[in-house]
N, C-alpha and C positions, 0 to 999 in steps of 0.2 A: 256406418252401421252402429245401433244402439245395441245395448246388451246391459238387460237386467237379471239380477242376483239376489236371489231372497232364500235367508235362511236365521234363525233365531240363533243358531249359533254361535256369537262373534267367531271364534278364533276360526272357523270353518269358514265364515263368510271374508272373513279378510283374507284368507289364502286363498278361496276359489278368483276372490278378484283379482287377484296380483296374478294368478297363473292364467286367468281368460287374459287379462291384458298384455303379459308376455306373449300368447298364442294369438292375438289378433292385436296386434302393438296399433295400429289404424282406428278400431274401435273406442267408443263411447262407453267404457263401463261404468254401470251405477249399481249401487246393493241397497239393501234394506233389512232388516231384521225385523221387519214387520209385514204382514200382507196389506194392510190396509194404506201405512205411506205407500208402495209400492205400489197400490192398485190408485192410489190418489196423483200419484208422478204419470203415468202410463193413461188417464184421462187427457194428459196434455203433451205427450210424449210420445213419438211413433217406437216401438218396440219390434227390433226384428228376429232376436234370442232370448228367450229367460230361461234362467236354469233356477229352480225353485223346488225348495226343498218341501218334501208331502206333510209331513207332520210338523204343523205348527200351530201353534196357540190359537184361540182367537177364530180369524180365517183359516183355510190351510189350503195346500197347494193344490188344491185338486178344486176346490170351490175358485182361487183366484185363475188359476187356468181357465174353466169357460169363462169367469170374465173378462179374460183377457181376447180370448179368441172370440167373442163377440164385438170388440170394438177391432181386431184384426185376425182376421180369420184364419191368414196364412202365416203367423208366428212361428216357430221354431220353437217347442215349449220342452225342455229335460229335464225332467223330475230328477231328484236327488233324495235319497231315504236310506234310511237303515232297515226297512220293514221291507222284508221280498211282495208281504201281501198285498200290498200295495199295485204291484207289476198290471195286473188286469185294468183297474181302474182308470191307470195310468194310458192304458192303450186305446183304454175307450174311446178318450176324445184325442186321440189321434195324435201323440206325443211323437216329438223326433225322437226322441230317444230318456234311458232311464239309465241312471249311474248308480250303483247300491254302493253305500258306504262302507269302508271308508275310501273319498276321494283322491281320485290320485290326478297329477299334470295326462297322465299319459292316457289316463279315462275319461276328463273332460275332450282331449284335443279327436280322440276317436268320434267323440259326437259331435264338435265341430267338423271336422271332416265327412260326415255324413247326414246331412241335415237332411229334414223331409222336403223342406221348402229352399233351396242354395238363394241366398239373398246378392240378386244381381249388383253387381255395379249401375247404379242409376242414373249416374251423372252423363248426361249426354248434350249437355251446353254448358258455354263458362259463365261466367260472371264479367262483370265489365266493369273495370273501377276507374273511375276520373280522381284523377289526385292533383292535376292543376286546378290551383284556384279553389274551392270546396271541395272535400272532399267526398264522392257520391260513390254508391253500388250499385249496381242494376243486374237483374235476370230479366230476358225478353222486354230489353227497354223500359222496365218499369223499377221503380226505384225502388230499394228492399228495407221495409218497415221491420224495426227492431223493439223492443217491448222498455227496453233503456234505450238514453242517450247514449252512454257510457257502452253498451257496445257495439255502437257502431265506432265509437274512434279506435276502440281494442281490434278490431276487424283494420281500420285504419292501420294502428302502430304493425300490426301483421303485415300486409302488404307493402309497409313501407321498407322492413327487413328481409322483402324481397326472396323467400325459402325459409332463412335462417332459423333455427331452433330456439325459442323466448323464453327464459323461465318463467316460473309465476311472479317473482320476487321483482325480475328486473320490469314487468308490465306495469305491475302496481306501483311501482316510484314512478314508471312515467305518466302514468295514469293520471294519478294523485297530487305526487310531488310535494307530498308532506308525510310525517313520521308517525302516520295515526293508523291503527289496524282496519284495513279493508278487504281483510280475507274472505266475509263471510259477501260480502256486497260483488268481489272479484266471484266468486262460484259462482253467483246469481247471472255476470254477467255472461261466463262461458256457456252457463244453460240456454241460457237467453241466445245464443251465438249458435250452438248446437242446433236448438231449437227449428230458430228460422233458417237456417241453411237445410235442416233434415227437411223440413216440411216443403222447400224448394227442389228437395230431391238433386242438391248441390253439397250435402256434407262430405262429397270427397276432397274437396277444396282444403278441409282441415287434417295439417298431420296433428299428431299427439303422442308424445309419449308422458312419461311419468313423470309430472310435475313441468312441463314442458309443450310446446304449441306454434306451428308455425303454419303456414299454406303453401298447397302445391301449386306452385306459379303455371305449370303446364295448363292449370285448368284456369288462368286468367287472362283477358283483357285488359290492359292495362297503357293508359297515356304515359305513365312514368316508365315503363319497362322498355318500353318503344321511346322515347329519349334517351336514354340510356344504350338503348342498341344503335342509335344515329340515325332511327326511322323519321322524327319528327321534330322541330324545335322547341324547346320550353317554353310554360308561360313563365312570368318573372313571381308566381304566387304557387305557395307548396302545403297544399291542405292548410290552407290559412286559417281554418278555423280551430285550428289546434295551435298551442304556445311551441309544442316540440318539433314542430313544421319548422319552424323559423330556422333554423340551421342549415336545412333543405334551400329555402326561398334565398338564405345570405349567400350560399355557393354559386347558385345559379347567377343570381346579381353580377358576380366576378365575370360568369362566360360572357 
């Protein structure tokens, strides 16, 4: 589930994200204090909440709502304002819900709890990962094109922790494996990962929390997972095309 947050506020926009993402700890939260980044991300981005503030510079919330609900009709859109006069306009185009300020946890979570459109669980096939020998993904047998290299092996290093919870810190050393800042390149490739998973209609595969990222194995295929259970025997190669595989490949060598 994606969920966007736009409001000019900072300090407003940084607490509504920290409490959407306490309230939906699974979710994707993204903000903006701008409509226009916001309406530029959401060209390339499935959207299935935005909570959007009405009075804002520029664009405002009421112009980016239809064009949000023209590229998805069935959004979840909840205005957030300080101006009651607003409420009408609001309804027009058919808003889940309006929050008058000031925001509270407890008046976001009531309109999550009451969406117009409840955004189903959509994942109703796994993923299939081959981790002997190259490491491969597949949805309905067809291999899953990533926008980086780079994240497919971060999809990789996940699978390979098998649930476990990754921080950001400890992916980017393995990632990298040198002492140079790649924070801004690491965002790029979790979008990138969001991304094509959301648009597969498989983003339930990823957990998240804050500052943090692992996969739910239940929704995986997996050759490694099934070695490991005594389903199958190993090959003597372990995503060999990664250097951190080789740890993996020396162990096996011993059985």
């Amino acid at each position: 589930m994606n969920i966007l947050i736009v409001d000019d506020e900072h300090i407003l926009l940084k607490f509504m994200e920290k409490r959407v993402q306490e309230l939906v700890p699974k979710a994707f939260v993204i903000s903006f204090d701008n409509c226009q980044d916001a309406l530029n991300y959401a060209e390339n981005n499935k959207i299935h909440i935005a909570f959007l503030d009405i009075h804002m510079t520029g664009i405002t919330g009421l112009e980016l709502a239809e064009k949000l609900k023209e590229t998805y009709p069935k959004i979840n859109i909840i205005f957030t304002t300080g101006y009651d006069s607003y409420a009408l306009d609001a309804f027009k185009l058919n808003a889940s819900g309006y929050i008058s300020k000031p925001v509270t946890k407890e008046s976001i979570k009531k309109e999550l709890d009451n969406l117009r459109y409840p955004v189903e669980e959509t994942m109703n096939k796994k993923i299939t990962f081959q981790c002997f020998g190259n490491f491969e993904a597949f949805v309905d047998s067809k291999p899953i094109d990533f926008k980086f290299t780079k994240t497919k092996e971060l999809l990789a290093y996940l699978v390979y922790k098998r649930g476990a919870l990754c921080s950001n810190e400890e992916i980017i050393s393995v990632l990298w494996e040198d002492f140079n800042d790649h924070n801004s390149y690491f965002k790029q490739l979790r979008q990138d990962l969001d991304n094509t998973l959301c648009n597969l209609n498989c983003e339930n595969i990823l957990v998240r929390q804050r500052g943090k990222m692992g996969i739910n194995t239940k929704y995986a295929d997996c050759d490694y997972y099934d070695y490991l259970n005594g389903s199958i025997p190993a090959v003597k190669e372990f995503m060999s095309q990664y250097s951190w595989g080789e740890n993996v490949t020396a162990l096996l060598d011993k059985d």
